[in-house]
C-alpha angles and dihedrals in degrees: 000000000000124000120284121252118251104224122197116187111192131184130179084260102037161011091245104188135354118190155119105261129173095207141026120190108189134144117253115194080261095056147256114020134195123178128194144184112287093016114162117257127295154170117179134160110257120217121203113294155142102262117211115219123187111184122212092257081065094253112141113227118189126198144174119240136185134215111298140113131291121203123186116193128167100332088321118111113189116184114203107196142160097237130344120184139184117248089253089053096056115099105217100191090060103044080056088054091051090049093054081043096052097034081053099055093042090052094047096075093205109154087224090061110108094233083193103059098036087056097051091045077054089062103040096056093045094057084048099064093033093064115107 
């Protein structure tokens, strides 16, 4: 068996997790992303999602994460991202409450609406209340 990945997950608040993992699962703004031990090198731009985490005892982790920057270097994976929480941190009621928000806003059709950021509160809340 290969060496097991280190993963950092930082946020602006807090180191969020520190550990040797075999597998991440996570969402790039091109899709769908794994990473593995000994992958070649990469920095890619992360969307909101429910990160998989698989440590290397076997035990699977999930997470949500919000938009941010992977970067993987010689067997290290570090996740930069604006806020990550644990299924038990995130407040469902008001993920609900950002997702009436966003859809709102979407659906309002004003020129002085940021598409953009409605659109990325829209993800993040759906990730949000998808975790399990």
């Amino acid at each position: 068996m290969s060496e097991p990945l280190k993963l950092t997950i930082l946020t602006p608040e807090r180191e969020f997790y520190s550990g040797e993992v075999v597998e991440v699962l996570t969402e790039s703004i091109e899709g769908s992303i794994a990473i593995l031990p000994n992958h070649m090198p990469l920095i890619t731009t992360l969307r909101p999602a429910d990160t998989e985490i698989t440590q290397k005892d076997g035990k699977k982790l999930t997470a949500f994460t919000s938009s941010g920057i992977l970067e993987v270097k010689n067997n290290e994976l570090k996740i930069l991202c604006d806020d990550c929480e644990w299924p038990d941190e995130v407040d469902k009621k008001r993920a609900e409450e950002a997702k009436k928000r966003a859809e709102e806003r979407l659906r309002s059709h004003k020129d002085n609406i940021d598409v953009k950021r409605a659109q990325m509160a829209l993800a993040r809340a759906l990730a949000r209340i998808n975790l399990k």
